[in-house]
C-alpha positions in Angstrom: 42.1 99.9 181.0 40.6 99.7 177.5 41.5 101.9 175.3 39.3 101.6 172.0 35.8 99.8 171.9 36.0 97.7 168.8 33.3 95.8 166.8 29.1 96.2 166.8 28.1 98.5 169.4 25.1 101.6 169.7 26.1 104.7 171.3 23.7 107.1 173.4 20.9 106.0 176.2 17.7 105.8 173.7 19.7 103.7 171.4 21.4 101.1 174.4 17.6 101.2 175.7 16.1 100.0 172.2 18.8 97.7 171.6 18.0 96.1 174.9 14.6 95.6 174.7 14.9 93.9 170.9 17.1 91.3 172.9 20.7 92.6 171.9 23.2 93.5 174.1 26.4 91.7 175.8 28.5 94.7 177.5 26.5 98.1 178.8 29.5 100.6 179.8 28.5 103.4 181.7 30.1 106.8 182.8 30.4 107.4 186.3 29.8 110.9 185.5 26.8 110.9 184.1 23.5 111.9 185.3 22.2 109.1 187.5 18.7 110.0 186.5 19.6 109.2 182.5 21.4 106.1 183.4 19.9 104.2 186.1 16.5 102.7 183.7 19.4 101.3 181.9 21.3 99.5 184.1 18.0 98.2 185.6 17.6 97.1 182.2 20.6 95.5 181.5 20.4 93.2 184.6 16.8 92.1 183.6 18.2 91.3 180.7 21.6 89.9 181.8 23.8 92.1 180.0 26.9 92.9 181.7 27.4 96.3 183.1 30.9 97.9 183.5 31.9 102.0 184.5 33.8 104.7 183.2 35.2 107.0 185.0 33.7 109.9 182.7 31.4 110.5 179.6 34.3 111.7 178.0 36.5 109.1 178.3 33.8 106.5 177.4 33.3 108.9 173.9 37.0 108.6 172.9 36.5 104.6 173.9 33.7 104.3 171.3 35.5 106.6 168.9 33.8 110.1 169.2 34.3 113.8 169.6 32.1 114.1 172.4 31.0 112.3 175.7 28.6 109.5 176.2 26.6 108.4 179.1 25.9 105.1 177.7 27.1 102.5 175.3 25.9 99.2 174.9 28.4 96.3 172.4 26.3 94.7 170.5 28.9 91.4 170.3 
């Protein structure tokens, strides 16, 4: 399990969606928890554009991963 997400990476669905569509990207982590609804546009997303897509077992876990006090649905490494 990884316990700290280190180097360049945007945190939230608007900001994994943008950075997509400008062509950045390598990892997409998603929380299982989340609302499938917010999350699946970006997962489509990230397999058009071959980003790699793992899961979290909750938004809150995935927020302490990326370093914040509160949960995340989404967060895409930019490295």
């Amino acid at each position: 399990m990884i316990d700290r997400l280190l180097g360049k990476k945007v945190i939230g669905t608007k900001q994994c969606i943008k950075s997509m569509k400008s062509g950045e990207g390598k990892t997409l982590y998603i929380a299982k928890d989340a609302e499938q609804k917010l999350v699946n546009p970006i997962v489509d997303l990230a397999k058009e554009h071959g980003v790699e897509v793992k899961y979290i077992n909750t938004m809150k876990e995935l927020g302490r991963m990326c370093g914040i006090e509160v949960g995340s649905a989404a967060t895409l490494m930019l490295e």
